[in-house]
N, C-alpha and C positions, 0 to 999 in steps of 0.2 A: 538514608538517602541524602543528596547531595539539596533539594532544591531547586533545581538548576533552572523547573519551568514554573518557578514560585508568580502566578496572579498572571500567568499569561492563559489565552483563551486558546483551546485546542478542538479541533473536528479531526475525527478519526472515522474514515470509511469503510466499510468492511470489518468495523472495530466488532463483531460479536463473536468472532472466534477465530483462530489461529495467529497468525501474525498479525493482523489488526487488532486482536484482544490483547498481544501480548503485550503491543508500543501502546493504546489504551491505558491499560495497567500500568506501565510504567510511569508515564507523563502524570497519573493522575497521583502515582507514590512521590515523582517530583515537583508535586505544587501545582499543576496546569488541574483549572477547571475546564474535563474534560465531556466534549459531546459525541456520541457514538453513532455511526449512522449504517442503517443495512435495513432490506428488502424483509426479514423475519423479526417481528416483533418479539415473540415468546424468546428467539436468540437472544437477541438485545436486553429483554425483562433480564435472564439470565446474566449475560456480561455484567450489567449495569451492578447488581447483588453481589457477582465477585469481587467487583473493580473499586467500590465503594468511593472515598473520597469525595463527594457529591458528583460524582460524575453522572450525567444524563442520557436519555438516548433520542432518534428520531425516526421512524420507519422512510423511508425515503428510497426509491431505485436509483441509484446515480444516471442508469441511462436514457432519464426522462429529463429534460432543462427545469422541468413547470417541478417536476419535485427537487429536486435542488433549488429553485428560487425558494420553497415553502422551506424545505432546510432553514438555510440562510437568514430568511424574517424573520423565523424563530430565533436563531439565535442572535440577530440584531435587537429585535426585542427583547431576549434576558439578560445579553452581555455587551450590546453595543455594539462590539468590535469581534474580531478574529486574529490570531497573531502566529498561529501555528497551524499547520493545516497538513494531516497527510492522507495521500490519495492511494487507497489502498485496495480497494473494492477491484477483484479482480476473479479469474477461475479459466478452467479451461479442461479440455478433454484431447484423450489421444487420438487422434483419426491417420491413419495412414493415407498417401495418393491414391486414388479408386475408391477411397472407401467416405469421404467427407461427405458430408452434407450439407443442403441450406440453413438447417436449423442451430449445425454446429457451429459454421463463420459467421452468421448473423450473433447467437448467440454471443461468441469472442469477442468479436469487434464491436459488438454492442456493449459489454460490460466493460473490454479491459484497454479500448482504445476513445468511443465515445465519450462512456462514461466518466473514466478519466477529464474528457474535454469538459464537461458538467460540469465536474465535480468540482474544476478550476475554475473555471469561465466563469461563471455563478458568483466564487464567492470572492471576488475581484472586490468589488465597493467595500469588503470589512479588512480587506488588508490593506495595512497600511504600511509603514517605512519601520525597515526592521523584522517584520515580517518573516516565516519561512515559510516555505511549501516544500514537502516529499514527497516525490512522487515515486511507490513501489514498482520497481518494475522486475526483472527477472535476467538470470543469465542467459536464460533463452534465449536473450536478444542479441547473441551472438554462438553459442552452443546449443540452438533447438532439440538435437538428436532425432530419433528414428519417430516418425509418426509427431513430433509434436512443429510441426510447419507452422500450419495457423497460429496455433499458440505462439510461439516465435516470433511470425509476424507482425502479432499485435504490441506486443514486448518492444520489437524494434521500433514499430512505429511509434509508439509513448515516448523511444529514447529522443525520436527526431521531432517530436514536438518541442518536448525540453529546451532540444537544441535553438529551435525558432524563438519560441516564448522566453528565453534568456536573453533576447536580444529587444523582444515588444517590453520586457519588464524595466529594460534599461532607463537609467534615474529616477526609477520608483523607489528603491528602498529595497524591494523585495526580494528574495534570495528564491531559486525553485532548485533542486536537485534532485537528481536519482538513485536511490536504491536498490539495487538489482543484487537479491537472495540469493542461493543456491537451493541444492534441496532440503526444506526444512522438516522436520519430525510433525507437522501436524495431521490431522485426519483429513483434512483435503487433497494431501500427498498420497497417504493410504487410499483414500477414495477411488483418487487417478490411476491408481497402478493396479487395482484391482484384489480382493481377498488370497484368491488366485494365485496372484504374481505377489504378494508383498514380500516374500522372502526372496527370493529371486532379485528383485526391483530394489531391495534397500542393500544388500552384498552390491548390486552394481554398483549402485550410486557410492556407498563408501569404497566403494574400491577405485571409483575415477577421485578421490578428494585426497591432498599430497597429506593431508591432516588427517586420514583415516576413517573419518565419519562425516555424518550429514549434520546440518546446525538444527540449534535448539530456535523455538519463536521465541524467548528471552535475550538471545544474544541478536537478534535483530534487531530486537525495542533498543537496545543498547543505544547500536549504532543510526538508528532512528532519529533518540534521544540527542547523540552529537551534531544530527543536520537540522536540530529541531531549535537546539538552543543558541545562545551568544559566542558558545563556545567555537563554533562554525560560522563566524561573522565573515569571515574573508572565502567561505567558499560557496561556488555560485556557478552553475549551470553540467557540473560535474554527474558522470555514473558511478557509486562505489558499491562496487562486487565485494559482498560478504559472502563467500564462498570456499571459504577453507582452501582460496588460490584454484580451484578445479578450472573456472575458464581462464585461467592463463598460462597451461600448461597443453 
């Protein structure tokens, strides 16, 4: 490994599995002491065992403010500062028109658009100049498909915060940008599509990617990695689709 986040302080939300374990993982191989935050403890106990590196963790639900401030004093209390922050804690379910629920857009919009706001908002006083913030967002925020609207919705709306909050961050220092996945091999993917439908559901999806398959959660830490470090100093309020090109076709 390169170093790249050698002695910078990192929070990773949703870091105890899938794509949030896997930019964790990475950050914490390139030098970032890193802090893992999600709603299941024994997840986290878990991550934290593989991910080593002294990395930590915090139980915390991004879509409460009052847990996000106790985040944050913690980690201003062990490390002072924050320099790297990605906002990852997110999920979603398929619901077709007719068939949604209250439970389901509360749900969404509580984790992957609130929460999101928390997750930022909160930890504002530890960021300082130089700073990044990623914020995960999704292709859905412009390719939804069949049944996943809400989901979609909340994706868009994360992109159009970005867009705002790029412009309240101006002369701070601080970089925020977007990451917007395609479909990646984790089991929250699996989850989504059903036992069911999984062979069905991943022939689709590789078959809309111009690359032939879906991504790995390591090839998103990658590019994670490049909005996280110096390396990406000159870019700032951007969405980059790691998607194997599918929403741009």
């Amino acid at each position: 490994m390169t170093k790249r986040l050698e002695g910078k302080i990192a929070v990773v939300t949703g870091g105890g599995s899938g794509i949030g374990f896997a930019i964790a993982k990475r950050f914490a191989e390139e030098g970032a002491t890193v802090v893992i935050a999600g709603r299941r403890k024994e997840t986290l106990d878990a991550a934290i065992a593989a991910i080593g590196h002294g990395a930590s963790s915090f139980a915390a639900d991004v879509s409460k403010s009052s847990e996000m401030d106790a985040l944050y004093a913690d980690v201003k209390a062990k490390h002072g500062r924050l320099d790297v922050l990605v906002a990852n804690a997110g999920g979603g379910t398929y619901s077709p028109l007719g068939k949604i629920t209250d439970e389901e857009v509360d749900s969404m919009f509580g984790t992957n658009v609130k929460g999101e706001i928390f997750a930022i908002q909160q930890a504002m006083p530890l960021l300082g100049e130089a700073s990044s913030v990623v914020v995960v967002g999704s292709t859905a925020s412009l390719q939804p498909g069949a049944s996943m609207g809400v989901y979609g919705a909340t994706k868009a709306a994360v992109r159009n915060l970005v867009r705002s909050w790029v412009l309240d961050l101006k002369g701070s220092g601080i970089r925020i940008n977007v990451l917007s996945p395609g479909p990646v091999n984790t089991q929250s993917l699996r989850d989504a599509i059903g036992p069911e439908n999984i062979e069905a559901g991943l022939t689709f999806l590789t078959g809309r990617s111009p690359i032939g398959r879906i991504g790995e959660p390591e090839e998103i830490a990658s590019v994670a990695l490049f909005l996280a470090s110096d390396e990406s100093s000159y870019v700032n309020g951007i969405e980059l689709f790691a998607d194997g090109g599918a929403s741009q076709v």
